[in-house]
N, C-alpha and C positions, 0 to 999 in steps of 0.2 A: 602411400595408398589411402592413407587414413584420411588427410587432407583433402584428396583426390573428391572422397565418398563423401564429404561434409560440407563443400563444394556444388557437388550434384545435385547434394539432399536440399540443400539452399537453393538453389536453381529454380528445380522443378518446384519448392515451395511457392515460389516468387511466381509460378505458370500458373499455380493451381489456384491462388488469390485473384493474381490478373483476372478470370470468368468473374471475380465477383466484382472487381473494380467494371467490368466492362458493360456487363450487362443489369448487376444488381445494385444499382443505385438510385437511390432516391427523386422523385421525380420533382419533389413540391422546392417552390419558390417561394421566398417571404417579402414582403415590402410594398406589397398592392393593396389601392384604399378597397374599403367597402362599398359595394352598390347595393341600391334598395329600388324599388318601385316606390314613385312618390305619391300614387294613390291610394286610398284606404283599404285593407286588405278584407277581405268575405270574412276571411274565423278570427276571431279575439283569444281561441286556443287551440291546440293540436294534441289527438293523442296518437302514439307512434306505437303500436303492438310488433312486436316481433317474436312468432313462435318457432323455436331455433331450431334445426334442422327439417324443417317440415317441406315435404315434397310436393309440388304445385299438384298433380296426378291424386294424392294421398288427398286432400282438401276437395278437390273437383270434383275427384269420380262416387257414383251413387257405389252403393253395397250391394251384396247377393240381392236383396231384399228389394233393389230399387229404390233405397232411400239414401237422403245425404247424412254424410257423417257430422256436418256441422249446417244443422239444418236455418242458424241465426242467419251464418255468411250467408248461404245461399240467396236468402231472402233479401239480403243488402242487396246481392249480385241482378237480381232480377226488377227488384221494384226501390232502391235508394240511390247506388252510384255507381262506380264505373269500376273493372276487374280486366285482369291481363294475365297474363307470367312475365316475373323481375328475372333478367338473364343475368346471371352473375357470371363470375371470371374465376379463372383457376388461380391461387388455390381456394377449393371452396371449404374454407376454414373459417370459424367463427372470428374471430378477432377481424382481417381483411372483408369480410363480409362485413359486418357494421362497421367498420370505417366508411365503406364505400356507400353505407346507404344514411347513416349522419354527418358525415365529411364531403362525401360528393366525388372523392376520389377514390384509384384505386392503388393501394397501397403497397409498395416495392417487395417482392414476395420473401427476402430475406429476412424481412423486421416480422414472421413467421417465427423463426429461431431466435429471436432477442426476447422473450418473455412477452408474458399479457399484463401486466401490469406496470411494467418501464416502456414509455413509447419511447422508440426511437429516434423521431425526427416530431418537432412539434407542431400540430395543423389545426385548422382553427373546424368547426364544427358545429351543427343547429344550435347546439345545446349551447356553445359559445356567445353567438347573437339572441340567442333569448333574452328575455327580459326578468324569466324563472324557468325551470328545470327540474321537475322532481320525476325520482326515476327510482323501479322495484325491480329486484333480481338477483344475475350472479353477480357477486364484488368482483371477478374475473371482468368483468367486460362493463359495467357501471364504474369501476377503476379509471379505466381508460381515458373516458370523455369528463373525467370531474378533475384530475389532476390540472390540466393546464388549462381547466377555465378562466376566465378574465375575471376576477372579482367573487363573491360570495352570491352565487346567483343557482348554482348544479347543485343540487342535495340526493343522497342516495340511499337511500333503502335495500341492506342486503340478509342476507340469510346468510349462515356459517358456512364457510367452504366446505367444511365437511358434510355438507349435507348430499354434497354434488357427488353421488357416488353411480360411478358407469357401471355398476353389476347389481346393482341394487332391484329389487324386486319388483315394485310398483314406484317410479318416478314422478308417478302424477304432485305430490306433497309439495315440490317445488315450485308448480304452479298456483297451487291452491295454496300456496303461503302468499305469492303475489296479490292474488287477487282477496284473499282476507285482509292482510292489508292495507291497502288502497282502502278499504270498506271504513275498516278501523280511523286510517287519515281525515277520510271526508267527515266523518261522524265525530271528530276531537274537532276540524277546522269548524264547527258549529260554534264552540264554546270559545274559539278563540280568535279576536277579534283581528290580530297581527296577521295571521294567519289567513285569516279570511280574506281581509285586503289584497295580499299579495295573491290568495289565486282569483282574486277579481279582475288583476290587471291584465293588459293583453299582452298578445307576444310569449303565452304560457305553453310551456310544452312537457304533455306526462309522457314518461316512455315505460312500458311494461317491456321484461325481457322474462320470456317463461321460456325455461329450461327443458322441462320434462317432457317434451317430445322429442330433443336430440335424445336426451340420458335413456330413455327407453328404445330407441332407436336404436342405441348401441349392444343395452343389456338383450334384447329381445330380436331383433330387425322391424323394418319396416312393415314388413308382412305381417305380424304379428298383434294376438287381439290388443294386447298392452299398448302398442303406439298409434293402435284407431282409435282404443277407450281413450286414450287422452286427448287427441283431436275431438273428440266428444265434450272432453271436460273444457277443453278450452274455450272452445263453439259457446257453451254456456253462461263459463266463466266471462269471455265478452259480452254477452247478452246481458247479464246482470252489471255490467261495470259501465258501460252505455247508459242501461235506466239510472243506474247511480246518478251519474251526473247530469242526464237531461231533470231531475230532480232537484237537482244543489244549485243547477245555475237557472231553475225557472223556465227550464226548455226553451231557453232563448236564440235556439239556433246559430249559434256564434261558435259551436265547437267541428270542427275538423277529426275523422280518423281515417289513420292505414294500418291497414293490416298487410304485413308479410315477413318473410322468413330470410335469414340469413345465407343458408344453403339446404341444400338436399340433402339426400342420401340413397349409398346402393343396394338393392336387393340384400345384400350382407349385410349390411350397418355400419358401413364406412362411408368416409368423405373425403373430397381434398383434392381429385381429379377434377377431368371435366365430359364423365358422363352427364346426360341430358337428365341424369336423375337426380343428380347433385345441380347442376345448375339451372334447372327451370324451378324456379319458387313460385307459387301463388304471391297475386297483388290486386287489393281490394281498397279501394278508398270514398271514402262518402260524407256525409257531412256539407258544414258549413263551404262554399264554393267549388264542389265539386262537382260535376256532372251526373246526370240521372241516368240509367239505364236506355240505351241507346239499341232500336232493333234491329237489327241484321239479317234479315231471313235471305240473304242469297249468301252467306258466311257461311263456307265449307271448312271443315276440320279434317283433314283427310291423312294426317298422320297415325298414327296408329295409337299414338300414344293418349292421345286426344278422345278416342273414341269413348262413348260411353257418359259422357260427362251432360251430356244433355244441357248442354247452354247454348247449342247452337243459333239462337234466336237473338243473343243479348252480343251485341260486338262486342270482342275481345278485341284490347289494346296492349300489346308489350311493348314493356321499356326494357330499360337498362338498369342495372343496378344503382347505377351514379347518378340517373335520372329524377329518384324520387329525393333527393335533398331538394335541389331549386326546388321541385313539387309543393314540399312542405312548406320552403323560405317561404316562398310566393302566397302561398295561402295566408300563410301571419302577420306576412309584413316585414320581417327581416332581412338583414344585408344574406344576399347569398357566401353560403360557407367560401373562404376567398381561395381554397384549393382546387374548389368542386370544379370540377370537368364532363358534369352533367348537362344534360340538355333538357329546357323545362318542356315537359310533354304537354301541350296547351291544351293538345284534347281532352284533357281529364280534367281544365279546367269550367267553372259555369260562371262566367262572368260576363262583362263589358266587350267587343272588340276591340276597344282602346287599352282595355288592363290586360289584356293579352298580348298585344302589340309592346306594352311599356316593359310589360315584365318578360318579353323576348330580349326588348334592345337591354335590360338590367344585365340578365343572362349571358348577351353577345360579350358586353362593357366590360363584365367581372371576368371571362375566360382571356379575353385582348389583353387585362393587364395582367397577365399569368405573362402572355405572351411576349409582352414588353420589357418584364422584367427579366425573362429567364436570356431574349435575345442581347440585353444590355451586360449581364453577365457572363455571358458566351463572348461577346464581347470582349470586356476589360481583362478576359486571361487568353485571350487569340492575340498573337501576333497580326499587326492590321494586315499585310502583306498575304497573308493566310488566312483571313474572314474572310468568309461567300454568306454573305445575306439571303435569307428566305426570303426568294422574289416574288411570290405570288402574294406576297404579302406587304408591301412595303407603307412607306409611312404615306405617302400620296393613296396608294389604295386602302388604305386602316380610316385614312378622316374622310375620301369620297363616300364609301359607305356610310359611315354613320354619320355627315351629312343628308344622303337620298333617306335613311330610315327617318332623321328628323322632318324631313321634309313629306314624307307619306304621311308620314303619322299626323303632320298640319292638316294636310287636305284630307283627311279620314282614307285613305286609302290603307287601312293597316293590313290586308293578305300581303301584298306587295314589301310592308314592314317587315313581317314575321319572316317573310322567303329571304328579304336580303340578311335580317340577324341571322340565319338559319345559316346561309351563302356566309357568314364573317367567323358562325362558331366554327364552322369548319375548317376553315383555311386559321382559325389560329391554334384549334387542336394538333393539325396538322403541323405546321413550323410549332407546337410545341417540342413531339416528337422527334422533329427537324434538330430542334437544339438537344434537343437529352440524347441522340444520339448521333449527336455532331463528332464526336472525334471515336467513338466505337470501329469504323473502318483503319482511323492510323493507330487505332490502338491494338487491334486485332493484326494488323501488317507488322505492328514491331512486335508482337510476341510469338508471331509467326516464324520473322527470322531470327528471334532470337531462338526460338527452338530450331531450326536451323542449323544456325552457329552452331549451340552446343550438339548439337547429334553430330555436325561436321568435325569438332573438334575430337568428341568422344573418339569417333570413326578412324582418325589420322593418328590418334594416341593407339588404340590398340594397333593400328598395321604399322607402326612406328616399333612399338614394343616387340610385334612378333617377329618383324625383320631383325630388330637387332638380335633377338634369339636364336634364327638361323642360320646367320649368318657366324655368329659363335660357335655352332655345333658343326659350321662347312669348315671352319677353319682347324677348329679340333681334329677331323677326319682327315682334313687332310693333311695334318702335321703326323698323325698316325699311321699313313699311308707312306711319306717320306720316311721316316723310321724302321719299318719293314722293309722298305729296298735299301737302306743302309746294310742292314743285316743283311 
């Protein structure tokens, strides 16, 4: 019996990993080159703000008072560039949340439980293709994107983990360390010449991570005055970090930013599902080749959530979470992150119709050889006999299209470009999918019947057992029955 039970317990182990082999595995593929647009890119720099659980609704909507809580953005919103809500994906956790919005992908929801500071699988990311990288915040998440960068090029700036305390009273500190900081930076790179050069050069990307809007979020909730005042503090802390450097670089219009949030949060001060409070983030971008404020007067808001927000005038554009990587590559000049599975939102961009066009097909180019490589790999562990090719995709339709895109883009016809890269990302996100979860059905069939089996085995062991039981206790009675009519 003991064997019996150790057996079982082995079993059902083997069932209960099987969900993670079937469903939680990693999506990303290695071995694709890097694509760039081979024309000159609008910003010479990027900066990436991400205020960490901040609620798109919390940003947007005015106060009792009629006023906005971050009265800088607003102003961007209406008279410098373009604004949306970034939909993000369950789990809306910070660590998969910046993956997906400097990686481009989104990241397999197990590598959750594998720690923030050991990535689990290694993928490449903005901060990878830059050409510099300086970045302020938590070591928790500025960890992540410096460890497997390519060379001596990511530099991080953090504050003591202990600072990062979720009960803590006023959280705001952790912002206002950020952006003192930065202050301090720019004002040293004066005196040092090393220093200066490199953030001269282009391809430069700062990334602020302010904390103390999730940290207050938690200690306090959303509702509460503690994580408005600091949408306050931030709205500011931007405003002065913007003059900072139209200042250092001469107000040379060459720099690019975004502003948005990793995830939400619920009524309570949690996160990690996929209420509309967690995944609708504000997203604001302006700058060097961005688009201007765009007006919209027949743009209804008619959800409920919406209401209030008084931006009805200014089109709203949402994207995707994964969408603002290419967003950014595209602005600098960089090969797109080579994981991302973003789609460049061109609306947001203010350029050329050619640099639109070029930086669609870059876009289509980098997602196909995702596609290429994961099919070749699907591939070499399939028995041939057993490989079904993603038809709608094959190698004759992969070079006709991007033949007709080169061919539009000769004769300026680039809408026609953008619709067909648009028509190729999808059909290879698609047979991405196709391959990552190519053998999920025979893998879900054999542990189907293997659970099966063993219930069928279980089942025929106990009516095995209890018969021979019975049958011992018929034979007993009636050896005792013959006995008494002896007598």
């Amino acid at each position: 019996m003991l064997l019996f039970f150790i057996v079982g317990l082995l079993v059902h182990f083997v069932f209960f990993a099987s969900i993670f082999d079937i469903y939680f595995t990693s999506p990303l593929v290695h071995g694709m080159a890097p694509q760039f647009t081979p024309l000159p890119p609008p910003a010479r720099r990027l900066v990436l703000i991400v205020a960490d659980g901040l609620r798109a609704d919390a940003l947007y909507e005015l106060d009792e008072k009629g006023n906005s809580r971050a009265p800088f953005i607003r102003n961007i919103i209406m008279h410098e560039g373009s604004w949306g809500i970034s939909h993000t994906r369950v789990p809306t956790e910070s660590r998969p949340g910046h993956v997906a919005l400097i990686a481009g992908f989104y990241e397999d929801v197990s590598a959750v439980a594998k720690g923030w500071k050991e990535n689990p699988v290694e993928f490449d990311s903005l901060f990878n293709q830059s050409k510099y990288t300086w970045s302020w915040g938590s070591p928790d998440i500025l960890s992540m994107f410096a460890k497997d960068a390519s060379g001596n090029h990511v530099f991080t700036y953090c504050y003591d983990a202990d600072n990062e305390d979720f009960g803590a009273k006023d959280a705001t500190k952790l912002d206002t360390w950020v952006f003192d900081n930065i202050k301090e930076f720019f004002h040293a790179a004066r005196n040092n010449q090393s220093l200066f050069s490199k953030l001269n050069e282009d391809k430069v990307v700062f990334f602020l991570h302010l904390l103390g809007i999730d940290t207050n979020g938690h200690a306090h909730r959303p509702t509460s005055r503690e994580y408005k005042d600091n949408i306050k503090l931030v709205d500011k802390g931007i405003k002065e970090i913007v003059s900072l450097l139209k200042e250092f670089y001469g107000n040379d219009e060459k720099t690019a930013f975004v502003f948005t949030s990793d995830h939400g949060m619920t009524d309570w001060g949690f996160h990690g599902a996929g209420h509309h409070s967690e995944t609708f983030t504000p997203f604001v971008a302006w700058g060097a080749g961005v688009k201007y404020p765009q007006k919209a007067s027949d743009q209804q808001f008619n959800d409920e959530l919406l209401k209030g927000w008084k931006l009805e005038y200014w089109k709203r554009q949402d994207i995707n979470q994964a969408d603002i990587a290419p967003l950014m590559a595209s602005l600098i000049g960089v090969p797109f992150p080579l994981n991302s599975v973003g789609i460049l939102p061109v609306n947001y961009l203010n350029n050329t119709d050619v640099f639109k066009a070029e930086s669609m097909y870059t876009n289509a180019k980098q997602i196909l050889e995702q596609f290429k490589v994961k099919m070749t790999q699907k591939k070499e562990v399939t028995l041939p006999f057993l490989f079904t090719p993603f038809n709608l995709l094959s190698d004759y339709k992969q070079l006709d299209i991007l033949r007709k895109v080169r061919s539009f883009i000769k004769q300026e016809n680039y809408d026609e470009a953008v619709i067909l890269c648009m028509e190729l990302i999808h059909l290879s996100l698609e047979g991405l999918s196709y391959y990552h979860t190519y053998d999920r059905f025979f893998l879900g069939i054999s542990v189907l019947l293997g659970f099966v089996g063993w219930a069928s085995y279980v089942s025929l062991l106990i009516i095995k057992t209890h018969s021979s039981l019975t049958r011992s206790v018929s034979k007993e009675v009636k050896v005792c029955l013959e006995n008494i009519m002896i007598i």
